[in-house]
C-alpha angles and dihedrals in degrees: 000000000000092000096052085048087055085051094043090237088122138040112258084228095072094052090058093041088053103041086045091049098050093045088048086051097052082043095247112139110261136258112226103014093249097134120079138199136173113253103185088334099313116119099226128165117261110247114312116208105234091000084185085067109046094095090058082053097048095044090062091054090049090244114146118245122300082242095062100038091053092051085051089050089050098043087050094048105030107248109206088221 
């Protein structure tokens, strides 16, 4: 996948999804925030490694901040915040 988003044979959105859903799974925190949970009805991102980094992250894969995309999660699913 990373090399097809090289290529730009593949969103870079996928790549993040992907390396976020496989750390969150092995219950690593994750790179880029993509992955979301409910925390007292509240969607927040599972742990983030250097969260005061991420932006820097996103922003090489062309994703827009962690900030924006969590305000998009929680337009599409209702968040109760």
């Amino acid at each position: 996948l990373e090399q097809a988003v090289a290529a730009g044979e593949a969103p870079s959105e996928q790549l993040a999804h992907l390396a976020d859903r496989v750390q969150v799974n092995a219950d690593q925190p994750q790179l880029y925030g993509t992955q979301m949970h409910l925390i007292d009805n509240h969607i927040m991102p599972w742990p983030i490694i250097n969260p005061e980094e991420v932006d820097q992250r996103r922003a090489l894969l062309g994703l827009n901040t962690l900030e924006e995309y969590l305000a998009d999660v929680r337009r599409s699913y209702g968040d109760i915040s």
